[in-house]
N, C-alpha and C positions, 0 to 999 in steps of 0.2 A: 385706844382705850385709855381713860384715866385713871388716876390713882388718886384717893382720898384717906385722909388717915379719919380714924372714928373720932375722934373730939372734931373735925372739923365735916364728920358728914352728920352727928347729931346738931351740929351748928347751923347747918346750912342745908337739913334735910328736905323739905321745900323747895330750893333752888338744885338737888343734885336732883328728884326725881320730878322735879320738869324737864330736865336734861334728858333723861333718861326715857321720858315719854315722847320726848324728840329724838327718840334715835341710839343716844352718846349710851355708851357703856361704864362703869367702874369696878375698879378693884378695889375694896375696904381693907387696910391696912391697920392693925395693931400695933404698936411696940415694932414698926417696919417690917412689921413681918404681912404678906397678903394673907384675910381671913374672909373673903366672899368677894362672888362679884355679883353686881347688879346692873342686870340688865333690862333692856325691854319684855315685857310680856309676848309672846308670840301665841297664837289662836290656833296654831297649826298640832294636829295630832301628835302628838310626844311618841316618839320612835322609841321602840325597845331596842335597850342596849344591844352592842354585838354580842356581848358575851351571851346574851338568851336568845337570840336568832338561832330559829333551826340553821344544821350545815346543813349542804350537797353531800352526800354519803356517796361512799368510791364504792364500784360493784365490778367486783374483778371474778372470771371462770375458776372455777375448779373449790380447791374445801375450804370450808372456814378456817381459822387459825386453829382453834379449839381442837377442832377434829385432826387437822396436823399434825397439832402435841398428843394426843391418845395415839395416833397413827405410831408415832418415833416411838412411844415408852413403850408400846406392844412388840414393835419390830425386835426395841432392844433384849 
């Protein structure tokens, strides 16, 4: 992956995104600091983040938790 700073990818915007229609990646740099990167287009269906995938939910015998703690505060 390359790196471009912004005054030279408004310079040379043309020439980074033929690059980039072939293949090549960049990162847009600020003030040195990375602020995007630009990449190819992909056509492939955009996956939902992990953080929103359903989990596997664990299923263990016996009581809820819930029912646990009413259980102990009654005993108590």
């Amino acid at each position: 992956m390359k790196t471009i700073s912004f005054t030279d990818f408004r310079k040379k915007a043309s020439d980074v995104i033929d690059e980039v229609e072939q293949g090549e990646a960049f990162i847009l740099m600020r003030r040195g600091k990375p602020v995007a990167e630009v990449v190819p287009y992909s056509d492939e269906t955009l996956q939902t983040p992990s953080w929103k995938q359903s989990l596997t939910r664990l299923r263990m015998k016996g009581s809820d938790l819930s029912s646990a703690i009413l259980d102990e505060r009654e005993a108590s």
